[in-house]
Backbone of each chain as ProteinMPNN parsed JSONL, in Angstrom:
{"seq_chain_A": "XXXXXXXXXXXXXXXXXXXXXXXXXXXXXXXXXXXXXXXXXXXXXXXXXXXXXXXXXXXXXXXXXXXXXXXXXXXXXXXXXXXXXXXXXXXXXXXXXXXXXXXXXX", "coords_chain_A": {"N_chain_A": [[8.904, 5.616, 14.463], [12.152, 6.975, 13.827], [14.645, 9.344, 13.052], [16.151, 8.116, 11.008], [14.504, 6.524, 9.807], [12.923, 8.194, 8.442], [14.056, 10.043, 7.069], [15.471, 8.59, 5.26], [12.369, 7.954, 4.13], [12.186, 10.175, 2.864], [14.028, 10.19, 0.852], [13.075, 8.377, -0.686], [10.761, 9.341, -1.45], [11.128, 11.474, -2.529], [12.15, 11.413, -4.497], [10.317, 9.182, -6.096], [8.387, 11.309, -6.627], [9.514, 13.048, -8.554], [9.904, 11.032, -10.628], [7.503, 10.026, -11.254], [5.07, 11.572, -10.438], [5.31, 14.024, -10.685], [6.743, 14.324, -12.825], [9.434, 15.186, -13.47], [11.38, 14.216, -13.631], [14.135, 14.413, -13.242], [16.233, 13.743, -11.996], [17.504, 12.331, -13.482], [18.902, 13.643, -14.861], [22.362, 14.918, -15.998], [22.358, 17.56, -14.957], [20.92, 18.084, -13.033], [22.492, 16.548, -11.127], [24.907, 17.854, -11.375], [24.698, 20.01, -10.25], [23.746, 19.442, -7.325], [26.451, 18.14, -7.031], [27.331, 20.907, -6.38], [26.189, 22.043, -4.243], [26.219, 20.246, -2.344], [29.432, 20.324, -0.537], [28.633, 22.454, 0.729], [26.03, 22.35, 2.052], [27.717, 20.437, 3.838], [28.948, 22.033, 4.975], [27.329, 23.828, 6.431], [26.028, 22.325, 8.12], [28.534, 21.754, 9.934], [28.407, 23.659, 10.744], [26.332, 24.539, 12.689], [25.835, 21.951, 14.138], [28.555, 21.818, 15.463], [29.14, 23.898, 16.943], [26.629, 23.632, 18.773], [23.933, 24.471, 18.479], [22.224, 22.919, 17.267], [21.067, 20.104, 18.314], [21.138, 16.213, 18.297], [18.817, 13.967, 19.385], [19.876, 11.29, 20.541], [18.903, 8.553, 20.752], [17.084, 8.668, 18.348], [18.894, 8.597, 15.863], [20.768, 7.382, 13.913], [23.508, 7.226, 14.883], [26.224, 7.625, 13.412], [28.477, 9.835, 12.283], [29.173, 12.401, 9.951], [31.289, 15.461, 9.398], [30.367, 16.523, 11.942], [27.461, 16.63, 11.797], [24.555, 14.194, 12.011], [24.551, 11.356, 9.092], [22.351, 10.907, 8.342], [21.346, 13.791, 7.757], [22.256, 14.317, 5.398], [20.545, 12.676, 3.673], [18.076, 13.799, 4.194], [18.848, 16.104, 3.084], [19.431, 15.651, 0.455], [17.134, 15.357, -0.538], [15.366, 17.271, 0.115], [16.524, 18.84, -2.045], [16.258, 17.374, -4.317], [13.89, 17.591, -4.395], [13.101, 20.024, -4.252], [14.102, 21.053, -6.711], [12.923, 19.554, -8.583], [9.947, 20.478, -8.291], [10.486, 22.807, -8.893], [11.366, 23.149, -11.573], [8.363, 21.605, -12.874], [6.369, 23.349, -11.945], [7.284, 25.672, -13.642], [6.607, 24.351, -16.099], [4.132, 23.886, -16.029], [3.493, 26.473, -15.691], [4.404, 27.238, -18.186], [3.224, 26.669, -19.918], [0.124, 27.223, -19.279], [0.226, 29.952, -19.915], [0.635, 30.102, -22.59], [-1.439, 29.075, -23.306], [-3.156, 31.006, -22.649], [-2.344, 32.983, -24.107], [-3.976, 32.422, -26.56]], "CA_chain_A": [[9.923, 5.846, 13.435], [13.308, 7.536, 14.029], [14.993, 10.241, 11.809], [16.891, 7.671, 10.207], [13.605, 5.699, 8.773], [12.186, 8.971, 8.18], [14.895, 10.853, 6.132], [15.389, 7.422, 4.123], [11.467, 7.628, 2.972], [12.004, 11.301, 2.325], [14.852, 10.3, 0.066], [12.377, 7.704, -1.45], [9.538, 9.939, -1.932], [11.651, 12.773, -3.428], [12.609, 10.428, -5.942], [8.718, 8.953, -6.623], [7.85, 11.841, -6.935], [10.158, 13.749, -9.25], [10.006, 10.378, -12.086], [5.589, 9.353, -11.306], [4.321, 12.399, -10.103], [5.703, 15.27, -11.239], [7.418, 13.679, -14.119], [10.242, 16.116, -14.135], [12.873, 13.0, -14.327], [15.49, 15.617, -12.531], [17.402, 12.74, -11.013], [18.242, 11.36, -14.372], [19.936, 14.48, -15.62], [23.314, 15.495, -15.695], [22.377, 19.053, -14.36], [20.354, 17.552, -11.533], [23.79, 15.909, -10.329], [26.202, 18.907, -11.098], [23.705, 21.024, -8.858], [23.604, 18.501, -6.159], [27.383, 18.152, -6.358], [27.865, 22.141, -6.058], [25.091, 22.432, -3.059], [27.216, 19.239, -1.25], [29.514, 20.831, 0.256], [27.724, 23.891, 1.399], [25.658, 21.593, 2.99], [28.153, 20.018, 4.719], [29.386, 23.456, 6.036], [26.138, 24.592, 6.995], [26.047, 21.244, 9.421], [29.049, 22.172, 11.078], [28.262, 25.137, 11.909], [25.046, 23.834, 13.47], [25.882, 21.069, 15.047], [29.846, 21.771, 16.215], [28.099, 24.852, 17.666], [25.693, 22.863, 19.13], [23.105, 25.145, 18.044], [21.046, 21.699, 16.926], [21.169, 18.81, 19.112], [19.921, 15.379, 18.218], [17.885, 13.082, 20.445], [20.909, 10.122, 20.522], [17.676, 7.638, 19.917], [16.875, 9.066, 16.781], [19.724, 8.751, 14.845], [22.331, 5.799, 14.351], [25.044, 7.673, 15.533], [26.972, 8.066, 12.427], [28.269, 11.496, 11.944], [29.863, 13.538, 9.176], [31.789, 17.07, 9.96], [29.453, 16.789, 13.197], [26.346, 15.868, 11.902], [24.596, 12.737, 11.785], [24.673, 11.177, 8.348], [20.766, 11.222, 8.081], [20.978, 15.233, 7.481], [22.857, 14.105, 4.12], [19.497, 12.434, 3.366], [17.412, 14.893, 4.335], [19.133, 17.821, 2.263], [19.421, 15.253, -0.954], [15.893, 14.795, -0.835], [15.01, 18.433, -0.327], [17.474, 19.672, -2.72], [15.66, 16.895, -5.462], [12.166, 18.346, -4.457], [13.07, 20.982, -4.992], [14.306, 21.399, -8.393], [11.447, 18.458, -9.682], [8.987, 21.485, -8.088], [10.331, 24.362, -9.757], [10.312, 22.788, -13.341], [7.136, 21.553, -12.81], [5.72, 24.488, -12.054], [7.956, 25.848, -14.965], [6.34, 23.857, -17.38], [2.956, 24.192, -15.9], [2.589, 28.097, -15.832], [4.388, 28.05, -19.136], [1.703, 25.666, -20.653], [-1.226, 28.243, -18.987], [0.331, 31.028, -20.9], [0.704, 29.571, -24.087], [-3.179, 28.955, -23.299], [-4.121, 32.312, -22.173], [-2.472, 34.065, -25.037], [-5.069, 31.831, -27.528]], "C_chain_A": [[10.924, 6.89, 13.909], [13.619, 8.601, 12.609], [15.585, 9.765, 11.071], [15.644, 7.328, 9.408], [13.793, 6.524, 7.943], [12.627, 9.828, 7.107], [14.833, 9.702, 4.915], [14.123, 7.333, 3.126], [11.231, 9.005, 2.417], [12.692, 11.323, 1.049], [13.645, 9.553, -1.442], [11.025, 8.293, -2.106], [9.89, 10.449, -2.822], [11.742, 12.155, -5.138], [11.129, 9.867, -6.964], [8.377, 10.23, -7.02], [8.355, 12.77, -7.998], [10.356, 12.678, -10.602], [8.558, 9.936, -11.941], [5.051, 10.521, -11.623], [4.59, 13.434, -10.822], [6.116, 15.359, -12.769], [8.335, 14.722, -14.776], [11.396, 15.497, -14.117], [14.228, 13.978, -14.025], [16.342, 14.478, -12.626], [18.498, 11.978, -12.323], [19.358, 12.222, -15.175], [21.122, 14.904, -15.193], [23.268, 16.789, -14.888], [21.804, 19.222, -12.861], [22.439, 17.226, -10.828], [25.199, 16.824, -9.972], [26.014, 19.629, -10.3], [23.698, 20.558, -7.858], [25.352, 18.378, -5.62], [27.953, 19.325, -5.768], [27.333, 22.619, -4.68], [26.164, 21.365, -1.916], [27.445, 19.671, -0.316], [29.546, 21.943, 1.378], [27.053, 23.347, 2.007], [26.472, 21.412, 4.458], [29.322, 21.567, 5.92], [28.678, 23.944, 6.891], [25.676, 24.136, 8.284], [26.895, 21.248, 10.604], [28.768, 22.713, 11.737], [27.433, 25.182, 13.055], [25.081, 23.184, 14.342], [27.379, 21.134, 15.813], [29.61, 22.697, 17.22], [26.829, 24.471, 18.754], [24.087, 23.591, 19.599], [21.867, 24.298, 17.576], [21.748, 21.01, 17.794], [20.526, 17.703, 18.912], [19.455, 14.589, 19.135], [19.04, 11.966, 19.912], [19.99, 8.641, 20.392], [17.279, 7.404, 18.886], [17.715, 9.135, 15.486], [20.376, 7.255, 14.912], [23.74, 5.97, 14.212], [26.249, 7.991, 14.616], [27.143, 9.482, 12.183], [29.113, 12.127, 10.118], [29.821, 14.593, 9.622], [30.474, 17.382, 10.898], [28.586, 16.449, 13.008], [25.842, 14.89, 11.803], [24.052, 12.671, 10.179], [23.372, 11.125, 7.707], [20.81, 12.18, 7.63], [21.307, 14.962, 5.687], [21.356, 13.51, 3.568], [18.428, 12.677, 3.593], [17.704, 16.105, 2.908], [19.087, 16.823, 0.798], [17.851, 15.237, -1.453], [14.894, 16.324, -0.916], [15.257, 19.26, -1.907], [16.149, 18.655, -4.675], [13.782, 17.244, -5.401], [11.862, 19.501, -4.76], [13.045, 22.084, -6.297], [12.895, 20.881, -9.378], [9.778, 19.825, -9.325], [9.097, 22.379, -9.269], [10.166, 23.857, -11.529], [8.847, 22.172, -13.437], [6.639, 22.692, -12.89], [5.92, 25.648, -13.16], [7.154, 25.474, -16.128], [4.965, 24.562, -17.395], [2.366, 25.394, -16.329], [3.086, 28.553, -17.334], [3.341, 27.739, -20.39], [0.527, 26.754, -20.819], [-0.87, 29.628, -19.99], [0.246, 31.159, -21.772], [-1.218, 29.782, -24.44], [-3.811, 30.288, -23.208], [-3.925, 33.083, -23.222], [-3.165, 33.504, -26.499], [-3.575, 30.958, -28.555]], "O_chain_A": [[10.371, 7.826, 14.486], [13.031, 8.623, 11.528], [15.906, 10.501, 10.138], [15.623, 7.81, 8.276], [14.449, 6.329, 6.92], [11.834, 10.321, 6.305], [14.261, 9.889, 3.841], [14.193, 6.956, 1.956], [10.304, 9.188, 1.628], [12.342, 12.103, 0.163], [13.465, 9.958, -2.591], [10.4, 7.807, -3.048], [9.39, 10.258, -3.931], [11.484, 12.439, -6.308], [10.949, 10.083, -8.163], [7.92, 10.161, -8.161], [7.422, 13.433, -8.451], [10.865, 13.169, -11.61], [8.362, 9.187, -12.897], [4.587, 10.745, -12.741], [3.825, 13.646, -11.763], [5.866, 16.218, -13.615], [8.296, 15.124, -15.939], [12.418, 16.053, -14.517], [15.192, 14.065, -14.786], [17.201, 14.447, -13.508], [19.591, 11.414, -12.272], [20.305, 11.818, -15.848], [21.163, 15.313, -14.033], [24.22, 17.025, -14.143], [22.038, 20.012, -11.947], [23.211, 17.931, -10.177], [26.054, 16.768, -9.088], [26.897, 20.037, -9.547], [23.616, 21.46, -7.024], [25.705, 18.45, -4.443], [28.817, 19.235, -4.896], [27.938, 23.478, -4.038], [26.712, 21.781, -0.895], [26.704, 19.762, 0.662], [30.187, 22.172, 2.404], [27.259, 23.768, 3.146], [26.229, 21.848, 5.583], [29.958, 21.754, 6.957], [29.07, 24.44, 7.947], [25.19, 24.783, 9.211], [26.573, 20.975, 11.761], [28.724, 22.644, 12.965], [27.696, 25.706, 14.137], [24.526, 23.486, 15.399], [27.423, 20.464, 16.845], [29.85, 22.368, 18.382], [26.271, 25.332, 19.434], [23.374, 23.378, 20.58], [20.733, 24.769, 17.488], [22.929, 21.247, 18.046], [19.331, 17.747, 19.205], [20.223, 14.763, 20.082], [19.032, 11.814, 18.691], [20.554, 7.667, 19.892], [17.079, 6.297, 18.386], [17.371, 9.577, 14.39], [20.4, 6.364, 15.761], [24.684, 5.336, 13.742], [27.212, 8.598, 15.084], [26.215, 10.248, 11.924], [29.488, 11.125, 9.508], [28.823, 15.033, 10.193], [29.689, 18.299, 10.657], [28.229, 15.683, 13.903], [26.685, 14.113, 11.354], [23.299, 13.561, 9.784], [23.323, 11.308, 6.491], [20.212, 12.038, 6.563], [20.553, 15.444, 4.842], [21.007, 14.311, 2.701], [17.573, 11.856, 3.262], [16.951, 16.665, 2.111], [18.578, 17.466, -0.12], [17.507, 15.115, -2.629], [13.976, 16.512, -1.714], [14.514, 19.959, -2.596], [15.596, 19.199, -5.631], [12.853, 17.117, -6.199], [10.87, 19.996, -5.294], [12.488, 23.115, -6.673], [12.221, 21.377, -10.281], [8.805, 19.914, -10.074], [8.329, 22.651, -10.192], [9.289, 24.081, -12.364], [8.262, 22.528, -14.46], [6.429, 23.133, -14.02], [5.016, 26.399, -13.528], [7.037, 26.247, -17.079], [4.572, 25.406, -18.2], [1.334, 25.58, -16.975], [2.69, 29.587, -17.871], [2.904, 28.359, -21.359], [0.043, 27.143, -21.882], [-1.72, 30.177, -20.691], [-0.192, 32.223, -22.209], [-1.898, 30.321, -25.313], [-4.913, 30.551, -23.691], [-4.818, 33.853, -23.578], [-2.899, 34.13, -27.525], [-3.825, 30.272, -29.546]]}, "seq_chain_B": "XXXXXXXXXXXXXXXXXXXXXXXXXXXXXXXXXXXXXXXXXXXXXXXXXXXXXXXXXXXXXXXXXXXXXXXXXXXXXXXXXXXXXXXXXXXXXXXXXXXXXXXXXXXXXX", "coords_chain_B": {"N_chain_B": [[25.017, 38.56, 21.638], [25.428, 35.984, 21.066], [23.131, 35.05, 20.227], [22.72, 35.029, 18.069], [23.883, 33.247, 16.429], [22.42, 31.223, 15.048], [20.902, 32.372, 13.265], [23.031, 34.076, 11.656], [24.639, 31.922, 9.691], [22.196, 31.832, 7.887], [22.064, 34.339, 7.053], [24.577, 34.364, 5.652], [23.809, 32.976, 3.625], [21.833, 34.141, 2.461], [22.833, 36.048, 1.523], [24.698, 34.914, -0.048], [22.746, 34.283, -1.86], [21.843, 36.335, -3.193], [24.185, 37.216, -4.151], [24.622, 35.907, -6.447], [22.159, 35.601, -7.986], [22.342, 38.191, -9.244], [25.354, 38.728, -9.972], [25.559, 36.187, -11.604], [23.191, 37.009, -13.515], [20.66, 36.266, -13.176], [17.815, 37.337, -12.915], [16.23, 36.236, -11.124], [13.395, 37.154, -9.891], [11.723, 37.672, -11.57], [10.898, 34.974, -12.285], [8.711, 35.069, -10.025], [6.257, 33.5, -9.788], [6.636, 30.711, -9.921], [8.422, 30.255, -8.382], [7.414, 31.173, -5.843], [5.236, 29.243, -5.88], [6.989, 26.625, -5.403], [8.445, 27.352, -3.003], [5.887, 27.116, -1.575], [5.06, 24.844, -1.647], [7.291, 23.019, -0.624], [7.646, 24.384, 1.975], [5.334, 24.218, 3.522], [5.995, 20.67, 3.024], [8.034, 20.169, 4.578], [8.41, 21.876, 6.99], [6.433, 20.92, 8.137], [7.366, 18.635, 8.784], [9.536, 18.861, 10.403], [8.18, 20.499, 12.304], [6.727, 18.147, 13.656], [8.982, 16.715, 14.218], [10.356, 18.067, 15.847], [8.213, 18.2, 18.105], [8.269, 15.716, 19.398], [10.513, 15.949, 20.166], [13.027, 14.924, 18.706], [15.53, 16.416, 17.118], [16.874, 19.214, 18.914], [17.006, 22.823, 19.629], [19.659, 24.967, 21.183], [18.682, 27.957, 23.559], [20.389, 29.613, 23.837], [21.446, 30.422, 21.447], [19.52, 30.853, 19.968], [17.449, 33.135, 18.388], [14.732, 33.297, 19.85], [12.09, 33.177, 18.638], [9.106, 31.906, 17.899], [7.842, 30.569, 15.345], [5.817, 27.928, 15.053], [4.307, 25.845, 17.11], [7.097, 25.749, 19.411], [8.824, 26.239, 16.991], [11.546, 27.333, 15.904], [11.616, 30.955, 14.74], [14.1, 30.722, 12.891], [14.13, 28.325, 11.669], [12.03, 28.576, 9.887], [12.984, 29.97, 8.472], [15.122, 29.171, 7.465], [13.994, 27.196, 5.421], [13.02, 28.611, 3.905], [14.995, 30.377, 2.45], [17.218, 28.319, 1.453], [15.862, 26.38, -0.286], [15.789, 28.742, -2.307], [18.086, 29.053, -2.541], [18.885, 26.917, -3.355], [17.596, 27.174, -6.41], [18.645, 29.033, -7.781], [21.168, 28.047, -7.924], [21.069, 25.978, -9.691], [20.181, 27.512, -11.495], [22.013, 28.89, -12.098], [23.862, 27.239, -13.313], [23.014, 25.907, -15.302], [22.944, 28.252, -16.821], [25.839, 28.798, -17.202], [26.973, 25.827, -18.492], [25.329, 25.732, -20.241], [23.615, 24.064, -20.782], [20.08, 22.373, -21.763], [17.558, 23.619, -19.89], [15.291, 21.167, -18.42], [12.743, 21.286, -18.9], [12.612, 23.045, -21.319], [13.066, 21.714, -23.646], [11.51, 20.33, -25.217]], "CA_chain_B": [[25.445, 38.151, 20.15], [25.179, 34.237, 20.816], [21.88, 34.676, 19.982], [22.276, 35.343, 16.402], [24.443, 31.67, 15.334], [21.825, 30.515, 13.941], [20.78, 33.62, 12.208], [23.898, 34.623, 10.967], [24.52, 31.164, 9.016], [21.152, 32.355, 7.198], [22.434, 35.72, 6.442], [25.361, 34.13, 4.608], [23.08, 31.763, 2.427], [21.176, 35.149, 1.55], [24.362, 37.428, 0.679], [25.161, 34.213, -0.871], [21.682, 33.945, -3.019], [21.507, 37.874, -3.335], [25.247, 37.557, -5.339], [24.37, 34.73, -7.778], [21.708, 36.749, -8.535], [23.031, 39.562, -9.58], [26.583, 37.998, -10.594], [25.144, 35.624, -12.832], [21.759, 37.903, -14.031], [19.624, 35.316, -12.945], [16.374, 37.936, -12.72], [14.814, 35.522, -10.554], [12.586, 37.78, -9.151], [11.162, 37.533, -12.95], [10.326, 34.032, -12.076], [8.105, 34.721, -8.943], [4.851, 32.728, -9.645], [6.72, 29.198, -9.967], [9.296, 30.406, -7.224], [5.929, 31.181, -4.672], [4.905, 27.986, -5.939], [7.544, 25.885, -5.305], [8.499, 27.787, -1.872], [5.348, 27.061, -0.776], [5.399, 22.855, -1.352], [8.862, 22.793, 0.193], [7.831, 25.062, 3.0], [4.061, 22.661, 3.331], [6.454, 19.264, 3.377], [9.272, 20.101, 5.095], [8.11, 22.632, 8.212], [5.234, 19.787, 8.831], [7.962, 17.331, 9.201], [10.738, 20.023, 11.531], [7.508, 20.657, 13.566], [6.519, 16.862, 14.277], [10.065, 16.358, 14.825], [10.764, 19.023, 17.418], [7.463, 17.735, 19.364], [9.054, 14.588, 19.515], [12.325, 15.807, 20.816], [14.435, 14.377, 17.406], [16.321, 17.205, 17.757], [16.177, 20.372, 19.718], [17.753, 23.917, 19.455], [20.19, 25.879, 22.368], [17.805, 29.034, 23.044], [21.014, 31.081, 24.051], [21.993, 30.518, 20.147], [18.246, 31.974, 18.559], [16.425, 35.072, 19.041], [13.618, 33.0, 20.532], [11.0, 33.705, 18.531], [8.448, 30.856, 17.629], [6.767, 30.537, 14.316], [4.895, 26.903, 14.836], [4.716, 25.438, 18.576], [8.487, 25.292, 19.44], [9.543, 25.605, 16.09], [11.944, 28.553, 15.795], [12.01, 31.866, 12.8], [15.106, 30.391, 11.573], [13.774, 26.952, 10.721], [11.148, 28.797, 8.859], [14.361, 31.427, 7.263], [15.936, 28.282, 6.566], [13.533, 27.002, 4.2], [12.795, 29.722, 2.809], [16.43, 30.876, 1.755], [17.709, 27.264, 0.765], [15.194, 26.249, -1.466], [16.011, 29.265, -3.265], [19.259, 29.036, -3.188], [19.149, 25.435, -4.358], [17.23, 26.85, -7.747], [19.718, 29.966, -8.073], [22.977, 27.507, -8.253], [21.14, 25.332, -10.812], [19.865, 28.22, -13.189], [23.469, 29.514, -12.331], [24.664, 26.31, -13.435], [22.349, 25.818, -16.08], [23.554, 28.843, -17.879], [27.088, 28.594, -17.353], [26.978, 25.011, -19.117], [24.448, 25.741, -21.671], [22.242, 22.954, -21.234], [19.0, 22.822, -21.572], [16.987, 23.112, -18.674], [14.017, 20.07, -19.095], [11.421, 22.154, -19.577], [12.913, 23.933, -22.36], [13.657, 20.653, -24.665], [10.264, 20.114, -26.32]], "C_chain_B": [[25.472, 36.759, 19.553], [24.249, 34.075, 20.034], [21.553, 34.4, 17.972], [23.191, 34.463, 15.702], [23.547, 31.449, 14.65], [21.313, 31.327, 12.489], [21.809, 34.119, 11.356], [24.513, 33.768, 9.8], [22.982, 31.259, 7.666], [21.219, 33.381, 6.567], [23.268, 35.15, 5.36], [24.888, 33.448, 3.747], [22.377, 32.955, 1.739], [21.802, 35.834, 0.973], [24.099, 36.151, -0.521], [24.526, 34.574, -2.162], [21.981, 35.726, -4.036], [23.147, 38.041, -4.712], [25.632, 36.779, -6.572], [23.913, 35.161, -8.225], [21.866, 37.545, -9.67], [24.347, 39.414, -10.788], [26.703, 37.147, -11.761], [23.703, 35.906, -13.71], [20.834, 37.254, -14.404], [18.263, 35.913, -13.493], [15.771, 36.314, -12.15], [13.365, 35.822, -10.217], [11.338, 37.652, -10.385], [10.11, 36.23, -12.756], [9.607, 33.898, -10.873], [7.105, 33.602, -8.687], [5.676, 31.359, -9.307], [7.708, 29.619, -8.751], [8.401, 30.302, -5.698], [5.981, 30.104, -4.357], [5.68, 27.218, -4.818], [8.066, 26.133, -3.884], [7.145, 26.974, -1.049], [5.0, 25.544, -0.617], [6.651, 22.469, -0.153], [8.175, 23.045, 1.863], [6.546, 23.896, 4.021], [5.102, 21.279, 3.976], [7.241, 19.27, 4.793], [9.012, 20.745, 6.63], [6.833, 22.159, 8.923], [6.302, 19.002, 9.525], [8.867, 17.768, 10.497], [9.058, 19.892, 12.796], [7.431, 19.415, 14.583], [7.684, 16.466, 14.667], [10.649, 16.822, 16.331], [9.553, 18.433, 18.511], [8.086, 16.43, 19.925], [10.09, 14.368, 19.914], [13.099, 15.174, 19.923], [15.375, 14.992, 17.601], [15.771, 18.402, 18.693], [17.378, 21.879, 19.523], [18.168, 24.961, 20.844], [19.423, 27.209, 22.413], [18.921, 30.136, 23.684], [21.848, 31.407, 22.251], [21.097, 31.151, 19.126], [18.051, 32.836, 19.242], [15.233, 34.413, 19.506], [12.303, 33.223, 19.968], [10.177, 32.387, 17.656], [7.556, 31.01, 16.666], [5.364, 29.294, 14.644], [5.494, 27.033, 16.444], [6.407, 24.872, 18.713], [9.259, 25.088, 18.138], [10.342, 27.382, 16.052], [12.01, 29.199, 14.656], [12.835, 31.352, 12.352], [15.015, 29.154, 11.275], [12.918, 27.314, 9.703], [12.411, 29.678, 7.474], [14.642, 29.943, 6.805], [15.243, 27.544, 5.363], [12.552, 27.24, 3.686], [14.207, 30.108, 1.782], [17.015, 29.523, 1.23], [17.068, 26.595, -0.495], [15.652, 27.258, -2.724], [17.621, 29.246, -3.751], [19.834, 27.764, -4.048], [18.999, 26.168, -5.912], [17.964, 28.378, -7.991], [20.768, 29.108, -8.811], [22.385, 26.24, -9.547], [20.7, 26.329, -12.038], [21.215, 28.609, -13.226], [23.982, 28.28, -13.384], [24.348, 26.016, -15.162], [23.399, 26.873, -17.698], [24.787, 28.764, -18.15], [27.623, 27.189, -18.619], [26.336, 25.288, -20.33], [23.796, 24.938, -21.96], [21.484, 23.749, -20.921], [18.58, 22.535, -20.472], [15.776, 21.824, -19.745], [13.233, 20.721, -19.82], [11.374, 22.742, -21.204], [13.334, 23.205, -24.034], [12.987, 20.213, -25.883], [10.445, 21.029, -26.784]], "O_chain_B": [[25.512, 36.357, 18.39], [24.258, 33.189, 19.18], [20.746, 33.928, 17.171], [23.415, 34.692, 14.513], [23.768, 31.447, 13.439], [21.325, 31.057, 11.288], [21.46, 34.61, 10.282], [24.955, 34.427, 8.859], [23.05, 30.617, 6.618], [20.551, 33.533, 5.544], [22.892, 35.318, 4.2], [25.685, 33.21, 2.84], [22.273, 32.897, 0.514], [21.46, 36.312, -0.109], [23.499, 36.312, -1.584], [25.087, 34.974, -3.182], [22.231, 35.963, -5.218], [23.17, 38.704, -5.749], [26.547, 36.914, -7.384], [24.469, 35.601, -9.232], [21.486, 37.403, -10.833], [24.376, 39.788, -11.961], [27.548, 37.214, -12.653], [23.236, 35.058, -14.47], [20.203, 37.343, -15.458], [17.6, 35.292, -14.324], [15.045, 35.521, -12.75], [12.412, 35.043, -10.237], [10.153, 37.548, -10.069], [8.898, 36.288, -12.962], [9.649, 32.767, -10.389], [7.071, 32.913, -7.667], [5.298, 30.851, -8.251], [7.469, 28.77, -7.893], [8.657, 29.577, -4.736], [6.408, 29.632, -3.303], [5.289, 27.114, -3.656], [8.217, 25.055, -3.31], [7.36, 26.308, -0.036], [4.683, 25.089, 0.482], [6.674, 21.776, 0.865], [8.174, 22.187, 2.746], [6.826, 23.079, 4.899], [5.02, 20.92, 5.151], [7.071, 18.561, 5.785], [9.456, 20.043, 7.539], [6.283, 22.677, 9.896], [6.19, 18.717, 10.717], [8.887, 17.062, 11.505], [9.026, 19.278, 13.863], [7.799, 19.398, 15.758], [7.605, 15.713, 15.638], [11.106, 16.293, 17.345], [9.893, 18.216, 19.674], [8.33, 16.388, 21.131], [10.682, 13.304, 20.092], [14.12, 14.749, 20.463], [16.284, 14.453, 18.233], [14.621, 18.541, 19.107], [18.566, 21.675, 19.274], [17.316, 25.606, 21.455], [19.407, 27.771, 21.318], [18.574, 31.274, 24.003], [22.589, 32.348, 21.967], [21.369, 31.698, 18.057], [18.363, 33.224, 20.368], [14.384, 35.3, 19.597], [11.375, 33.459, 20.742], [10.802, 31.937, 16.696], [6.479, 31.541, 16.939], [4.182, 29.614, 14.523], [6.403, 27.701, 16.939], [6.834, 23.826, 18.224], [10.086, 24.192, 17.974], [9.683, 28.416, 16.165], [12.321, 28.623, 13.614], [12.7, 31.27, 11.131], [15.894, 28.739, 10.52], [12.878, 26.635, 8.677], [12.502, 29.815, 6.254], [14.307, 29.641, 5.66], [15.917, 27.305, 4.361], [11.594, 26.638, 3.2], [14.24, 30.064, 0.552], [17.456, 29.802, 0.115], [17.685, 26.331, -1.526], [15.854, 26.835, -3.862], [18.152, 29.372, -4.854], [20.7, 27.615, -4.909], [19.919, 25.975, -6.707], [17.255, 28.858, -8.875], [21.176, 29.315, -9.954], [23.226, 25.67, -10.243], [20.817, 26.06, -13.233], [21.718, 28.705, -14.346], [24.584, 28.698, -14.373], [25.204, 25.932, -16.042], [24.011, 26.585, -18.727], [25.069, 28.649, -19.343], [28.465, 27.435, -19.483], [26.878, 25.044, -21.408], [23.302, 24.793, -23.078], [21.492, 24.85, -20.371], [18.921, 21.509, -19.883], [15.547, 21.66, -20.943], [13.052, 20.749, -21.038], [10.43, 22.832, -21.989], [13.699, 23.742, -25.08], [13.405, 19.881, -26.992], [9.752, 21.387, -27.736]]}, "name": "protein", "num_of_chains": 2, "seq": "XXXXXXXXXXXXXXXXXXXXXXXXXXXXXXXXXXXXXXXXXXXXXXXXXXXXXXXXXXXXXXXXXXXXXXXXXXXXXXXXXXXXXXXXXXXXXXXXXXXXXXXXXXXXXXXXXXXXXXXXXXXXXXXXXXXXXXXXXXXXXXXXXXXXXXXXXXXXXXXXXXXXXXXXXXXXXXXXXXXXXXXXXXXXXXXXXXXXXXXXXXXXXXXXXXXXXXXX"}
């Protein structure tokens, strides 16, 4: 598997797992999407810098050569998939520890 | 001074986090336990996948651009800085965001 599969089933996990697993349904909310569009292009800054710099280098195998502002277009599905694991984490864990408290104080 | 590109792109994501913060009176620090948490899934998924990648040669990093210093086999401190500081800054710019709008977060709906 290449970083293209590989980012693609990261995108697909992030997603399983933030409306099955976690069941914090991020993806469906407006606030998920305004957050995702504000992170964008900070992203895509962060890639320049990286890769115009050539501070990262990819294996020319591993990708399918597509770039954006230097990087290859995979990183975009990488960081969407972080960025939605991220958030579906923290309310989870949000809910979770505020659940245990509720519990602990009787 | 080469050495510190990659580092110094990391610094600015922390000023960054450090003035959301503050700027918008996040108190994150308030929220440590689920912040740990959630650091430490991210850090678990994601610095499994950077490692197996770098053995694999996917990509690779110029070593006159880091400080050289190796957390996992060949994996460099600032892949580990990096997600560490992005994660958080992801859930900074949505409580930022959060409040600014005035929705509810999920959690908070029941």
């Amino acid at each position: 598997m290449i970083y293209s599969d590989i980012a693609l089933d990261a995108v697909v996990l992030a997603i399983l797992t933030d409306l099955f697993i976690l069941r914090t349904q991020m993806i469906t909310r407006g606030i998920y999407w305004l957050t995702y569009a504000l992170i964008f292009p900070f992203q895509i800054a962060t890639n320049w810098w990286l890769t115009s710099r050539k501070i990262v280098q990819y294996s020319p195998s591993e990708i399918i050569g597509r770039r954006l502002a230097g990087a290859p277009v995979e990183d975009l599905l990488f960081g969407f998939s972080m960025i939605l694991m991220t958030l579906a984490l923290w309310e989870f864990f949000f809910r979770r520890n505020q659940l245990n408290s509720h519990a602990s104080d009787g | 001074m080469t050495h510190f590109s990659y580092l110094a792109v990391i610094a600015f994501i922390t000023l960054c986090a450090f003035g959301v913060n503050l700027g918008f009176r996040l108190r994150i620090a308030e929220r440590w336990l689920e912040l740990a948490q959630t650091q430490l899934a991210i850090l678990v998924i994601y610095l499994s996948w950077d490692t197996w990648a770098i053995a694999k040669k996917s990509w690779f990093f110029d070593s006159q651009q880091i400080v050289n210093v190796d957390v996992l086999p060949k994996v460099p401190l600032e892949e580990l800085l990096f997600f560490l500081v992005v994660p958080i800054m992801t859930i900074l710019s949505y409580q930022a965001l959060l409040k600014l709008t005035k929705w509810q977060a999920p959690g908070e709906a029941e």
